[in-house]
C-alpha positions in Angstrom: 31.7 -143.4 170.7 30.6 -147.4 171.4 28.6 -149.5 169.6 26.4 -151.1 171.0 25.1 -154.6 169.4 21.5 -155.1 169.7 20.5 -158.7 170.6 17.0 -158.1 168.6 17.0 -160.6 165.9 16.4 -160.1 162.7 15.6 -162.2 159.6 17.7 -161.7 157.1 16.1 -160.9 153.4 15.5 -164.5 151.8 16.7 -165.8 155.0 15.5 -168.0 158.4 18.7 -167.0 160.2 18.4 -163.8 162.2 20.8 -161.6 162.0 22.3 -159.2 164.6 22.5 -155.2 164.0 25.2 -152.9 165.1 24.3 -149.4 166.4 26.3 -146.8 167.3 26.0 -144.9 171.0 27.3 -142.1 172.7 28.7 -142.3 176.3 26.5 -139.7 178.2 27.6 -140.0 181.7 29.5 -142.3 183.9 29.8 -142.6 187.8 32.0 -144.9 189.9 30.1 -146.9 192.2 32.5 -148.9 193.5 36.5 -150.2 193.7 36.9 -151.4 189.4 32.9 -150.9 189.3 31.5 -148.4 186.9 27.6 -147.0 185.7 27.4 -146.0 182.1 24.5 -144.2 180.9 24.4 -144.4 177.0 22.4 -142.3 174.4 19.9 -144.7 172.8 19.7 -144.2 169.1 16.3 -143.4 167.6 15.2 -146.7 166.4 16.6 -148.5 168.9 14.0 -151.0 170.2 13.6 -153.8 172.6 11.5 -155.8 175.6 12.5 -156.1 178.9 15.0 -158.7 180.1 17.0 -157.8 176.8 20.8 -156.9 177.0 23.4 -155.1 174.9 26.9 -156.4 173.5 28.7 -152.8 173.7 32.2 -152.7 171.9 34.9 -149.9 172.3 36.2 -149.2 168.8 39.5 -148.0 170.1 40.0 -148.7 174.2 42.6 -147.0 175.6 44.2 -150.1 177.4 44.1 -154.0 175.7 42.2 -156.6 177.3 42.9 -160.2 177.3 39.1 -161.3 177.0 38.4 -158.4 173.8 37.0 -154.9 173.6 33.2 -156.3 174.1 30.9 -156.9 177.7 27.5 -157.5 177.4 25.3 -155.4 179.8 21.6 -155.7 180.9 19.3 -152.8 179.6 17.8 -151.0 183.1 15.7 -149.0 180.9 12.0 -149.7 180.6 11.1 -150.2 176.9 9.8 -147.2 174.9 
């Protein structure tokens, strides 16, 4: 499992700051498209909205191997919206 943070802001209750939401994700499928280059298709939760040109911040709770720059990428969305 990822989670995926969701770049759709939010205002908080009471407040003008928006906030960000964490959703969790399922890895579907993924393909190697090239040399250290791979497609992930993830499950997109049920109330998951956004509008084009949106990304995602997608974190692996547990990666198998440590990176030096953290456990999070951010990733364009090539999904039309629903």
């Amino acid at each position: 499992m990822v989670t995926a943070r969701i770049p759709r802001a939010e205002a908080g209750q009471g407040s003008r700051t928006p906030r960000r939401r964490f959703q969790p994700s399922r890895l579907i499928a993924r393909k190697l498209v090239a040399e250290r280059t791979i497609a992930c298709e993830l499950g997109r939760p049920p109330d998951f909205a956004f509008a084009a040109g949106q990304y995602v911040d997608v974190t692996l709770p547990d990666p198998a191997l440590r990176d030096p720059a953290g456990p999070t990428r951010s990733f364009s969305i090539a999904s039309p919206p629903p």
